[in-house]
Structures are given as structure tokens and as C-alpha cells.
mmJSON file of the N, C-alpha and C atoms, coordinates in Angstrom:
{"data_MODEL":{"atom_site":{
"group_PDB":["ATOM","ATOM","ATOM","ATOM","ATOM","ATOM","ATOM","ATOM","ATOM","ATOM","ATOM","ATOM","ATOM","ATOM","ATOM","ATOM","ATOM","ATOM","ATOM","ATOM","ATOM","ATOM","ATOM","ATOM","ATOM","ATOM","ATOM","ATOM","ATOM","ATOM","ATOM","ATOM","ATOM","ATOM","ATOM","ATOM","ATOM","ATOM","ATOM","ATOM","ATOM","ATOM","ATOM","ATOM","ATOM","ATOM","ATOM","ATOM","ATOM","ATOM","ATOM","ATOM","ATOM","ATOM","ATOM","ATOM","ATOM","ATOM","ATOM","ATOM","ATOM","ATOM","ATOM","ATOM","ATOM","ATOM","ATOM","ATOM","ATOM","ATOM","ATOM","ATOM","ATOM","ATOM","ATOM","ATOM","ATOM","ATOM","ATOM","ATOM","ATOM","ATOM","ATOM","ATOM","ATOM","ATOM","ATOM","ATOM","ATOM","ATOM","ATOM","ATOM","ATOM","ATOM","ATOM","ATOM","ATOM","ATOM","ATOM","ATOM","ATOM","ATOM","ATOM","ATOM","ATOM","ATOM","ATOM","ATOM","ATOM","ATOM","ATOM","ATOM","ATOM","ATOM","ATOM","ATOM","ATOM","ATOM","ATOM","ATOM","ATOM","ATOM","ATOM","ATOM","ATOM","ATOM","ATOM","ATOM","ATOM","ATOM","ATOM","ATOM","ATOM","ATOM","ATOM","ATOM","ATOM","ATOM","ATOM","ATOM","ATOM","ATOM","ATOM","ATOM","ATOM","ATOM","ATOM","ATOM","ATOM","ATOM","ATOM","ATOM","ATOM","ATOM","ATOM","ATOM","ATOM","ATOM","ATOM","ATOM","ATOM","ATOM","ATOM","ATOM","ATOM","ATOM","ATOM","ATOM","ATOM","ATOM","ATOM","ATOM","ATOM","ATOM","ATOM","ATOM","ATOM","ATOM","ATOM","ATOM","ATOM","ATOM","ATOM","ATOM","ATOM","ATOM","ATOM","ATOM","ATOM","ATOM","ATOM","ATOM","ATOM","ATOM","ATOM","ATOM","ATOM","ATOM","ATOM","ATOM","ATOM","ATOM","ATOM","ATOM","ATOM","ATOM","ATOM"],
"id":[1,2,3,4,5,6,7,8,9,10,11,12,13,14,15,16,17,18,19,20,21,22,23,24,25,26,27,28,29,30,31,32,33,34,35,36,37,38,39,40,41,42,43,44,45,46,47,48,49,50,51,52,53,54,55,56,57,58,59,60,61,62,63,64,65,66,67,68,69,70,71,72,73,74,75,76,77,78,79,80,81,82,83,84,85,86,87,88,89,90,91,92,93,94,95,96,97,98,99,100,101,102,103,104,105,106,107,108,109,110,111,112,113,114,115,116,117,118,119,120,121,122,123,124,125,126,127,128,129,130,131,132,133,134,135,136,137,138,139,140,141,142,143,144,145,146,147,148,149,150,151,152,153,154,155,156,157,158,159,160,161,162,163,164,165,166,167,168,169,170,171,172,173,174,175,176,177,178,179,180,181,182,183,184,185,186,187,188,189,190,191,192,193,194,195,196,197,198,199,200,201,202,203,204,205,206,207],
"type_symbol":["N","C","C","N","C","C","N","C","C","N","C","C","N","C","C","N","C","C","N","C","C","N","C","C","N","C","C","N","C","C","N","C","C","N","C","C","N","C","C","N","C","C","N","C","C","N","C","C","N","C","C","N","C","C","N","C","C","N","C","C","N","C","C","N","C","C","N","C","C","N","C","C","N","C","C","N","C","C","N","C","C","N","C","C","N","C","C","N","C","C","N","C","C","N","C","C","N","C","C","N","C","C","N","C","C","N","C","C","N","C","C","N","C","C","N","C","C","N","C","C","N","C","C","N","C","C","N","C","C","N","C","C","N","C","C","N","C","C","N","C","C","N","C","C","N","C","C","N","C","C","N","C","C","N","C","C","N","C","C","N","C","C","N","C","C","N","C","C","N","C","C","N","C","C","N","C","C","N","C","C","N","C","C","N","C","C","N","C","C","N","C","C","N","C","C","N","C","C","N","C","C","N","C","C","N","C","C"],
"label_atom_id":["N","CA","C","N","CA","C","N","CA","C","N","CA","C","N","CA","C","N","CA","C","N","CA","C","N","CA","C","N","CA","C","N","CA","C","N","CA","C","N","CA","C","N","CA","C","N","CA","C","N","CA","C","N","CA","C","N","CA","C","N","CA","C","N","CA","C","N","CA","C","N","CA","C","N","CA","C","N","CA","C","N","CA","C","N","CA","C","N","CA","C","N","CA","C","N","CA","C","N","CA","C","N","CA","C","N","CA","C","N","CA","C","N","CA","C","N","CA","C","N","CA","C","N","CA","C","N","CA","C","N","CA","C","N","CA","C","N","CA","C","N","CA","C","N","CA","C","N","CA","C","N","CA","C","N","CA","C","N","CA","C","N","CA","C","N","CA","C","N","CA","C","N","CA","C","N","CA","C","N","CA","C","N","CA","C","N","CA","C","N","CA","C","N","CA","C","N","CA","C","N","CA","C","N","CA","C","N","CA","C","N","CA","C","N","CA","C","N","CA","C","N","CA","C","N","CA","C","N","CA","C","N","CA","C","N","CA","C","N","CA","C"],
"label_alt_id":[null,null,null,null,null,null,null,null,null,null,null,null,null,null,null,null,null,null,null,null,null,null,null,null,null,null,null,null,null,null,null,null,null,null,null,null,null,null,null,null,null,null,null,null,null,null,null,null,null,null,null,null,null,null,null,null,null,null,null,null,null,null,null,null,null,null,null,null,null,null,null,null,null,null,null,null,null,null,null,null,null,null,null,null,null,null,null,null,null,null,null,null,null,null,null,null,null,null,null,null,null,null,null,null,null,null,null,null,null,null,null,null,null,null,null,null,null,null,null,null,null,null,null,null,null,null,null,null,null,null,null,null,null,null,null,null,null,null,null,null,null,null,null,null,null,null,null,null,null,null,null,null,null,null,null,null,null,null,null,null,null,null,null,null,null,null,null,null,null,null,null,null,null,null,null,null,null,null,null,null,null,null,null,null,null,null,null,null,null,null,null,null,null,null,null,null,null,null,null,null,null,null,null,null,null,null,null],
"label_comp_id":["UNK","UNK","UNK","UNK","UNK","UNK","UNK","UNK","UNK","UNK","UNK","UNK","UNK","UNK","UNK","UNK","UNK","UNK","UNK","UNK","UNK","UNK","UNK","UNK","UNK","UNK","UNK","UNK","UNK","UNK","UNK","UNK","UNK","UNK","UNK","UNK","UNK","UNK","UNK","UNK","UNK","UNK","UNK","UNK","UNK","UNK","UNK","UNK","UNK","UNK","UNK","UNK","UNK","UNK","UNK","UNK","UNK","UNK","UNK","UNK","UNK","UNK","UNK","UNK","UNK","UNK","UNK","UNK","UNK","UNK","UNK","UNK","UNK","UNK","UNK","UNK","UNK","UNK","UNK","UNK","UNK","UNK","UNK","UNK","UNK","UNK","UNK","UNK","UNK","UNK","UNK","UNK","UNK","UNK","UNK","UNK","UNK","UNK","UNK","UNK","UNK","UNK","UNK","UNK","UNK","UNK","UNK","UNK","UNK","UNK","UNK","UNK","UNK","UNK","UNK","UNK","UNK","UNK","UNK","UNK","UNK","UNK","UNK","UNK","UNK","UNK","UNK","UNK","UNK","UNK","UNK","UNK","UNK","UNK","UNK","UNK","UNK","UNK","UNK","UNK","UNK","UNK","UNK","UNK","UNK","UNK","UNK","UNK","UNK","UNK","UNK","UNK","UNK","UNK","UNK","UNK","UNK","UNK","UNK","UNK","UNK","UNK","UNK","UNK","UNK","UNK","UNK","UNK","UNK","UNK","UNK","UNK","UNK","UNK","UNK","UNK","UNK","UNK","UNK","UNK","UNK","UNK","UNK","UNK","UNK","UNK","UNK","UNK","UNK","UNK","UNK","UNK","UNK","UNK","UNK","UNK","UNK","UNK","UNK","UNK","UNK","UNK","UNK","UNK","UNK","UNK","UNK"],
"label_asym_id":["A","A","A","A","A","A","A","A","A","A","A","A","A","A","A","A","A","A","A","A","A","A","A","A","A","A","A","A","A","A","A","A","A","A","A","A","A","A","A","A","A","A","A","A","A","A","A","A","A","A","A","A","A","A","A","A","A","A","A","A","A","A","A","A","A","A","A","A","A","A","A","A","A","A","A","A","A","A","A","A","A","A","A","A","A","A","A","A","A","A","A","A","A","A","A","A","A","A","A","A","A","A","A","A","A","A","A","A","A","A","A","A","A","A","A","A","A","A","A","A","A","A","A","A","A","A","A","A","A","A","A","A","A","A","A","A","A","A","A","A","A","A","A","A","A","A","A","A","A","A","A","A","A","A","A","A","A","A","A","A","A","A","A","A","A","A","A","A","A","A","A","A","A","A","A","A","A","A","A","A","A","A","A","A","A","A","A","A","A","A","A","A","A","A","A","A","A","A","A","A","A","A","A","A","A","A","A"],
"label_entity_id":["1","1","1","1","1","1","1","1","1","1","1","1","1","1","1","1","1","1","1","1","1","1","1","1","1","1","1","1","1","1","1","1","1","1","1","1","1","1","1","1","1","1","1","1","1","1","1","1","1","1","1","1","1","1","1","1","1","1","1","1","1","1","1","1","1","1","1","1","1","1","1","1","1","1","1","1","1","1","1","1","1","1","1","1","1","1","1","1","1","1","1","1","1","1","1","1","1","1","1","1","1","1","1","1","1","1","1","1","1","1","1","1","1","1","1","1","1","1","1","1","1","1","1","1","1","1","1","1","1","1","1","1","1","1","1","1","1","1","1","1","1","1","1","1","1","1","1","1","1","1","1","1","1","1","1","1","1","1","1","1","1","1","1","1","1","1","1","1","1","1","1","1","1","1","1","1","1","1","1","1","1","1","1","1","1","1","1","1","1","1","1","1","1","1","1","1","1","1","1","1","1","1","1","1","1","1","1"],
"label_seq_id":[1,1,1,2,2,2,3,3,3,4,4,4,5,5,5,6,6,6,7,7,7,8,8,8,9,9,9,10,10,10,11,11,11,12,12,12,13,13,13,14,14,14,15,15,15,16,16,16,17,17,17,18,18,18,19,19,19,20,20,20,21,21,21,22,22,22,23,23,23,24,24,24,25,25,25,26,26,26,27,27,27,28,28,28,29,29,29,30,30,30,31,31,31,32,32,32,33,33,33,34,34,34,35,35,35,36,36,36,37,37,37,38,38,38,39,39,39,40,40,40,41,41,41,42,42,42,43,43,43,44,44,44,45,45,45,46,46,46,47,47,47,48,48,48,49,49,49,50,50,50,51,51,51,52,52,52,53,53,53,54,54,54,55,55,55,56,56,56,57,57,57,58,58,58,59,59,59,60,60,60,61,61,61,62,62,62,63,63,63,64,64,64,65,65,65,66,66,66,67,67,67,68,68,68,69,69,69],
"pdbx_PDB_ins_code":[null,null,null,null,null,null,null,null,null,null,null,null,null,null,null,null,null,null,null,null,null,null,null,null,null,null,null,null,null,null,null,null,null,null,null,null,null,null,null,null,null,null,null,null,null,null,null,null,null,null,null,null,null,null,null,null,null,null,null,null,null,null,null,null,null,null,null,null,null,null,null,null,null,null,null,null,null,null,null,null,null,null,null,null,null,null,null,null,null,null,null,null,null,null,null,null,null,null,null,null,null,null,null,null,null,null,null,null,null,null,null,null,null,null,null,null,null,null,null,null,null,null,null,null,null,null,null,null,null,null,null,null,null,null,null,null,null,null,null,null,null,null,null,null,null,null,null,null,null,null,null,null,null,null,null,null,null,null,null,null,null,null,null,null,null,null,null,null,null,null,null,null,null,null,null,null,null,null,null,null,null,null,null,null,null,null,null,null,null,null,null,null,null,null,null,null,null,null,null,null,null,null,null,null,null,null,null],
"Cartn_x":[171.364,172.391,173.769,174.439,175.528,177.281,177.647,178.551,179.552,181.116,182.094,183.045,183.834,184.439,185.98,187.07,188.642,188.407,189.015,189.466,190.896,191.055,192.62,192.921,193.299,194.046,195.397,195.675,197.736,197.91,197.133,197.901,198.005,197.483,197.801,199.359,199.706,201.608,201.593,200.65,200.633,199.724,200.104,198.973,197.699,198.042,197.077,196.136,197.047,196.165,194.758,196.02,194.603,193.468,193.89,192.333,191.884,191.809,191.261,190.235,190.974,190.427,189.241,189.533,188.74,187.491,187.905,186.706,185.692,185.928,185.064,184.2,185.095,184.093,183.261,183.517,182.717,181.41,181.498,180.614,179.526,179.932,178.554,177.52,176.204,174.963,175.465,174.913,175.049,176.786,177.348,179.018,178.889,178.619,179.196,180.526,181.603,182.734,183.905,184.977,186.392,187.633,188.577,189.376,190.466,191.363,192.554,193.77,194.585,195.584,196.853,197.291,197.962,199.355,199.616,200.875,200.746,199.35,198.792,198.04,198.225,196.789,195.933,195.145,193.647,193.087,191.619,190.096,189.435,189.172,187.947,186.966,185.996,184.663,183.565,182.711,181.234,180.57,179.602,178.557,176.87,175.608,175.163,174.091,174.306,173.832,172.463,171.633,169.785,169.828,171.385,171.559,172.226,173.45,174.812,174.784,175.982,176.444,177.521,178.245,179.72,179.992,179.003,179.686,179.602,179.243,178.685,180.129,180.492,181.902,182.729,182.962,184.08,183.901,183.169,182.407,183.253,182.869,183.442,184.987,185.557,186.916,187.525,187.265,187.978,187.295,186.107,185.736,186.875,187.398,188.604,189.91,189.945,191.385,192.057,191.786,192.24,191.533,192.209,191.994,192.064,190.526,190.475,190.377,191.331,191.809,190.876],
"Cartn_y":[114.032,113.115,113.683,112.575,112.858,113.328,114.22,114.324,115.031,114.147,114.646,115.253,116.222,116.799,117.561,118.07,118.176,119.3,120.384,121.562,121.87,123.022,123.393,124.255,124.734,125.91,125.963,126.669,127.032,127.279,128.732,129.411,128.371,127.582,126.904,127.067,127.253,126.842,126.184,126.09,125.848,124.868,124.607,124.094,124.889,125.721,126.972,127.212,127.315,127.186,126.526,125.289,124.316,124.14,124.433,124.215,125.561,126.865,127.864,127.285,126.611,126.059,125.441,124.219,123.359,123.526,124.396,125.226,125.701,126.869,127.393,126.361,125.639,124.827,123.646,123.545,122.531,123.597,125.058,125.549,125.917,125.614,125.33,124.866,124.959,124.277,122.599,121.782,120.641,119.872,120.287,119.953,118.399,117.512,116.379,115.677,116.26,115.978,116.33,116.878,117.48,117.035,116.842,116.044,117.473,117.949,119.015,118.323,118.085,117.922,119.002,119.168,120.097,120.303,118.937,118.928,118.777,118.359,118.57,119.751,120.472,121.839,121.19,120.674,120.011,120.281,120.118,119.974,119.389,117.822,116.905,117.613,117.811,117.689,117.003,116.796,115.848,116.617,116.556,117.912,117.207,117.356,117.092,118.504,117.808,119.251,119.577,119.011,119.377,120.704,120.462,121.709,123.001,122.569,123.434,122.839,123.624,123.916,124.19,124.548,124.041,125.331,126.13,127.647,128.612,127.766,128.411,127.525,126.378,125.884,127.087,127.386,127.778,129.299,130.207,131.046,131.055,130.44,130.216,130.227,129.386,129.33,131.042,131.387,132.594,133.782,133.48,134.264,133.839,132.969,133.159,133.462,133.986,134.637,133.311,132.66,131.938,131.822,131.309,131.113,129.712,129.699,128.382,128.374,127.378,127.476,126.449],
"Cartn_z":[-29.607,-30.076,-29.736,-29.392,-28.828,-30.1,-29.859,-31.133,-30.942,-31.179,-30.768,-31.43,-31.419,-32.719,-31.647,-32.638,-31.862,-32.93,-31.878,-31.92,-32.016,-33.064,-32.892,-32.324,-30.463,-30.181,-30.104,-30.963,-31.066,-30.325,-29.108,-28.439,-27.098,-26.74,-25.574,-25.206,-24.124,-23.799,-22.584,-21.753,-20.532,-19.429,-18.372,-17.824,-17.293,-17.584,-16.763,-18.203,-19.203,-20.467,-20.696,-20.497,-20.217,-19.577,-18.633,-17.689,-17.636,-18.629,-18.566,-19.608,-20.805,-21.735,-21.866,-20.616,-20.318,-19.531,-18.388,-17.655,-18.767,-19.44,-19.97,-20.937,-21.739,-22.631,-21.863,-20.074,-19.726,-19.104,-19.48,-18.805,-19.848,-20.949,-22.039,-21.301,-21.55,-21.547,-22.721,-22.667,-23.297,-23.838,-22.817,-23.173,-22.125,-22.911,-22.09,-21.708,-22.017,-22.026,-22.362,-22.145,-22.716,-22.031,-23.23,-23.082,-23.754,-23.04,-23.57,-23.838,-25.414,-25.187,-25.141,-24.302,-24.501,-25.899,-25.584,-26.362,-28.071,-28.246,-29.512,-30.082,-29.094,-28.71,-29.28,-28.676,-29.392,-28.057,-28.303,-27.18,-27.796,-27.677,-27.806,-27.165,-28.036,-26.798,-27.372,-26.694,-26.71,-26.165,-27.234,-26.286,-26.881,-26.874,-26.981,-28.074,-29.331,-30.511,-30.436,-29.485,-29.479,-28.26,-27.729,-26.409,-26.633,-27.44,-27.645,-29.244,-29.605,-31.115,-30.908,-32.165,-32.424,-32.095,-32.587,-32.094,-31.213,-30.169,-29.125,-28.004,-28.293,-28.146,-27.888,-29.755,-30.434,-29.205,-29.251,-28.858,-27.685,-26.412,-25.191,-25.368,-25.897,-26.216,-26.552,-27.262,-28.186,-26.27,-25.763,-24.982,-23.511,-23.8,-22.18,-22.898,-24.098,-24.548,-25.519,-26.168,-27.025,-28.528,-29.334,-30.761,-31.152,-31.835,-32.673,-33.826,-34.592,-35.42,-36.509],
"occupancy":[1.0,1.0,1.0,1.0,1.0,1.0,1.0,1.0,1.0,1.0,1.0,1.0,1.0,1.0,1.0,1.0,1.0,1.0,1.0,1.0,1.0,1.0,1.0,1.0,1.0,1.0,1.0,1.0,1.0,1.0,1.0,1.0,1.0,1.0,1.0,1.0,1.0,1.0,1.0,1.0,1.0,1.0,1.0,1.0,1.0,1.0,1.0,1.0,1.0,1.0,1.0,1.0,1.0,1.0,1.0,1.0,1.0,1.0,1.0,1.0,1.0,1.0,1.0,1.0,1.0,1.0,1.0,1.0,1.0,1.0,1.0,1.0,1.0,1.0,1.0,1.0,1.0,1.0,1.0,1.0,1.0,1.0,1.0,1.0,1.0,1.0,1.0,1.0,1.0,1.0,1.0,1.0,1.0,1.0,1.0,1.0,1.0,1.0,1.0,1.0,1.0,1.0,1.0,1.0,1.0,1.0,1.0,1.0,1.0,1.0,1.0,1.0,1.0,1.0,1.0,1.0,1.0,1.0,1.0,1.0,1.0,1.0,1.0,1.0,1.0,1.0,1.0,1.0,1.0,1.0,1.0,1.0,1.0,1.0,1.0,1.0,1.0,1.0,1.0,1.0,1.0,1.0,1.0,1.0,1.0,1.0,1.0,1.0,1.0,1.0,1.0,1.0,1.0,1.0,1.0,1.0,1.0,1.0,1.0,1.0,1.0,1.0,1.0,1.0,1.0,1.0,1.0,1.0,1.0,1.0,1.0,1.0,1.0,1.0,1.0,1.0,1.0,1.0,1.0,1.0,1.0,1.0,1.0,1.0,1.0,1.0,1.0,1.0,1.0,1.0,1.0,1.0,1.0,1.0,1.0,1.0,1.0,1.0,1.0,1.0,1.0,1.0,1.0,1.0,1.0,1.0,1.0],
"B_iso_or_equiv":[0.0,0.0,0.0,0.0,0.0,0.0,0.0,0.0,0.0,0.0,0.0,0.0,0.0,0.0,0.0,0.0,0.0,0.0,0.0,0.0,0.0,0.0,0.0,0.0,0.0,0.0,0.0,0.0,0.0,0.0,0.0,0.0,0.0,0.0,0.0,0.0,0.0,0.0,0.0,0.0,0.0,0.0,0.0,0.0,0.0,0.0,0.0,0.0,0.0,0.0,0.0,0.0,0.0,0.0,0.0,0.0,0.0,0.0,0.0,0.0,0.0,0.0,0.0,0.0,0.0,0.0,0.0,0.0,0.0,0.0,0.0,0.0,0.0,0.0,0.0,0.0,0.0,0.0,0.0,0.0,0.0,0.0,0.0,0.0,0.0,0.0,0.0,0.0,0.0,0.0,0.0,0.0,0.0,0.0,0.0,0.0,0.0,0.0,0.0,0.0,0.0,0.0,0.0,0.0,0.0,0.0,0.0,0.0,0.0,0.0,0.0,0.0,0.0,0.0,0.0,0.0,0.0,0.0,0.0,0.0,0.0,0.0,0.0,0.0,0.0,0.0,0.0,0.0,0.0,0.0,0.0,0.0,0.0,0.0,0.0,0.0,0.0,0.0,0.0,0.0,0.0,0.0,0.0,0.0,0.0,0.0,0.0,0.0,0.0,0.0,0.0,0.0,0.0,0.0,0.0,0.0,0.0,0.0,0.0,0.0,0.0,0.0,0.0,0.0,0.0,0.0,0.0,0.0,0.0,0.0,0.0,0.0,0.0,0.0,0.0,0.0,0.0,0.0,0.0,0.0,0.0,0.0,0.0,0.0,0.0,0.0,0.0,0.0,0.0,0.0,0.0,0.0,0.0,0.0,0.0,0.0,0.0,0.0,0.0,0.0,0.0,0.0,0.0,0.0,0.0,0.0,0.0],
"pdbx_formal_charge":[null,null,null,null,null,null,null,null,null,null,null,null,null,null,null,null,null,null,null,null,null,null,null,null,null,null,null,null,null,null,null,null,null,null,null,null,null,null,null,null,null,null,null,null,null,null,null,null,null,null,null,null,null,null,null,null,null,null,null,null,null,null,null,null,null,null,null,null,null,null,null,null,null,null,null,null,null,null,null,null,null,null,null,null,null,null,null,null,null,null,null,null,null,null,null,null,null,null,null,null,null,null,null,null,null,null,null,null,null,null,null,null,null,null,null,null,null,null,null,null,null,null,null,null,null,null,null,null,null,null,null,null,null,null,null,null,null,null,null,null,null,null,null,null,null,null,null,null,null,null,null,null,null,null,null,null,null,null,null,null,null,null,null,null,null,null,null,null,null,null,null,null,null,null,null,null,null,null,null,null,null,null,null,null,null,null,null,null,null,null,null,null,null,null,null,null,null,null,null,null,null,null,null,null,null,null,null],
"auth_seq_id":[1,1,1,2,2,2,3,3,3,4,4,4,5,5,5,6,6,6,7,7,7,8,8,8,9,9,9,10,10,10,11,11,11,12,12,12,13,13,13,14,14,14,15,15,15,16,16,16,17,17,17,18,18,18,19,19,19,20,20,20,21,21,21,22,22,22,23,23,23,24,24,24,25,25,25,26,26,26,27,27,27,28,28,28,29,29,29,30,30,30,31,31,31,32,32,32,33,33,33,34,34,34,35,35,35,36,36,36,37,37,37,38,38,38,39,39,39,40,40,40,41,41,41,42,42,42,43,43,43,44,44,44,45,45,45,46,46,46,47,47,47,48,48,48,49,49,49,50,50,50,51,51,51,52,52,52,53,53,53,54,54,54,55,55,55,56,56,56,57,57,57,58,58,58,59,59,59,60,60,60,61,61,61,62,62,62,63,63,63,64,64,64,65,65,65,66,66,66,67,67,67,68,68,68,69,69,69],
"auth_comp_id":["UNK","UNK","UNK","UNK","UNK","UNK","UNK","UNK","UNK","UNK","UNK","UNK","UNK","UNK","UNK","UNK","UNK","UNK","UNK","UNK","UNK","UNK","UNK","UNK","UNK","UNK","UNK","UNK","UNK","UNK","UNK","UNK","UNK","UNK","UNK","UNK","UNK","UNK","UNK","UNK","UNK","UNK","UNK","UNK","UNK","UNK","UNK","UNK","UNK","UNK","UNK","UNK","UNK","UNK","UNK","UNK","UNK","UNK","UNK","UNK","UNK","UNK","UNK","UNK","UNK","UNK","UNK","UNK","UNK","UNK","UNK","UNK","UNK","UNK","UNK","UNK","UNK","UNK","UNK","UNK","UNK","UNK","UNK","UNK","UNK","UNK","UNK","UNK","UNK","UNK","UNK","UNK","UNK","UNK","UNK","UNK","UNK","UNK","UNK","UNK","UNK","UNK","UNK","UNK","UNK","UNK","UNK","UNK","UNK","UNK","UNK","UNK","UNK","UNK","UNK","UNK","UNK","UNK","UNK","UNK","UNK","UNK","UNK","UNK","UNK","UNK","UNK","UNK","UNK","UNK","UNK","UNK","UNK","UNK","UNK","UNK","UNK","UNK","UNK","UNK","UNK","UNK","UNK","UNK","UNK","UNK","UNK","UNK","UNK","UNK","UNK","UNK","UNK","UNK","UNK","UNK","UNK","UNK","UNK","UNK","UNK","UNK","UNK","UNK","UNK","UNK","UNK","UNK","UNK","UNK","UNK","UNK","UNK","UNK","UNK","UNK","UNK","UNK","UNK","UNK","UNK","UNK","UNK","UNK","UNK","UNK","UNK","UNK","UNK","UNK","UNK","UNK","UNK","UNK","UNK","UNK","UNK","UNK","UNK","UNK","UNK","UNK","UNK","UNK","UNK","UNK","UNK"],
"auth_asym_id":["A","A","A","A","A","A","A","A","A","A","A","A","A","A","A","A","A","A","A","A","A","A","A","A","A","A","A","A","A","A","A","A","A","A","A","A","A","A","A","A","A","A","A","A","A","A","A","A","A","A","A","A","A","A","A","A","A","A","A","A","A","A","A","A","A","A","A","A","A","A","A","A","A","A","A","A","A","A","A","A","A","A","A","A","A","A","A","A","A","A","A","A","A","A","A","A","A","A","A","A","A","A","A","A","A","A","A","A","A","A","A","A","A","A","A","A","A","A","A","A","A","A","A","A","A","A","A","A","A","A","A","A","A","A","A","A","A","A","A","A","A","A","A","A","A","A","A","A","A","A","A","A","A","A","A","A","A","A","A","A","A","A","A","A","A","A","A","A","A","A","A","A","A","A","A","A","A","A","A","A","A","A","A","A","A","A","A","A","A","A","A","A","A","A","A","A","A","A","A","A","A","A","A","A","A","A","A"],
"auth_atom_id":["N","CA","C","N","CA","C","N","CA","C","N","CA","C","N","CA","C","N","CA","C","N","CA","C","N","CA","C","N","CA","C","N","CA","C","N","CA","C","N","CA","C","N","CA","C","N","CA","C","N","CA","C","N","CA","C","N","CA","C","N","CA","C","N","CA","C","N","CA","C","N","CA","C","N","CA","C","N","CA","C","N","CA","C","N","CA","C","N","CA","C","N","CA","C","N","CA","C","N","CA","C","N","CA","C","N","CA","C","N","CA","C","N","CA","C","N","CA","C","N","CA","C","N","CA","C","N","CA","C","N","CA","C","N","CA","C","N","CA","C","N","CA","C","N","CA","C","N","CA","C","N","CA","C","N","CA","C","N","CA","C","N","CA","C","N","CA","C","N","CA","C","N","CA","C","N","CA","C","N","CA","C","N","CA","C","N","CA","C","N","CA","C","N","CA","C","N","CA","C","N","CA","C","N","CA","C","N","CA","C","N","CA","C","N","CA","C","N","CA","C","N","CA","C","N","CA","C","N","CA","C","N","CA","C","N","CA","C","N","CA","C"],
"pdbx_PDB_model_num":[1,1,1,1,1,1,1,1,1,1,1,1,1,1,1,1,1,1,1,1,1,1,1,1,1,1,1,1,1,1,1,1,1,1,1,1,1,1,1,1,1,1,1,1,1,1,1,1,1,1,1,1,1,1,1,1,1,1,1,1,1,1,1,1,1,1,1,1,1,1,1,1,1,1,1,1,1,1,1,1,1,1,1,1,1,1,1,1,1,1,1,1,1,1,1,1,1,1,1,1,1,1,1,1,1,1,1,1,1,1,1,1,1,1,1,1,1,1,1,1,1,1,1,1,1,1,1,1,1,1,1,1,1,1,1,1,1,1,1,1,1,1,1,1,1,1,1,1,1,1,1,1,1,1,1,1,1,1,1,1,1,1,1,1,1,1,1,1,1,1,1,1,1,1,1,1,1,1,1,1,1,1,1,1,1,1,1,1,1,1,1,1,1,1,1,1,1,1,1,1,1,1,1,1,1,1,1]
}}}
């Protein structure tokens, strides 16, 4: 089942931010989708929970140098 949930990273500042961001959390196993806003620091993602988990997300994130909040 498909299930989508928004993340808070503060430290984002950049575009480079972003798509460090975005890379890693699309390189989950079961990540169907991410959406980075930068200017909100948020990361939508859709991932699919019978594959991946929230903290295996979160996990990736904090693992390319950022904090979720």
C-alpha cells in the first residue's frame, strides 16, 4: 500500500541541497516518489510500506548529511 507522508529538513539552503536530498531518498528500495520543496524545506515522499519504512527514509536523509526534523 501506497503511503505518503512530508518531512521536515531545516538544513536545506540550496539547490544542490536539494537534489542531494532527493537522490538519496529516491534510492530507497520502495520510494515511489519525491517531491523537495525547497523553500518550505519539506520532502513529500510516497513510498510503498510492504518495501520501505519511514525510517529507513528518515535513515537515508540524515545518511547524505542532513537533519530531519
Amino acid at each position: 500500500m501506497a503511503v505518503e507522508t512530508v518531512l521536515k529538513v531545516a538544513d536545506m539552503t540550496c539547490s544542490h541541497c536539494e537534489a542531494t536530498v532527493k537522490q538519496a531518498v529516491q534510492a530507497v528500495e520502495g520510494v515511489i516518489g519525491v517531491a523537495v520543496d525547497l523553500e518550505a524545506k519539506t520532502v513529500t515522499v510516497t513510498y510503498d510500506e510492504a518495501k520501505t519504512g519511514l525510517d529507513a527514509i528518515k535513515q537515508a536523509i540524515v545518511d547524505s548529511g542532513y537533519e530531519v526534523s
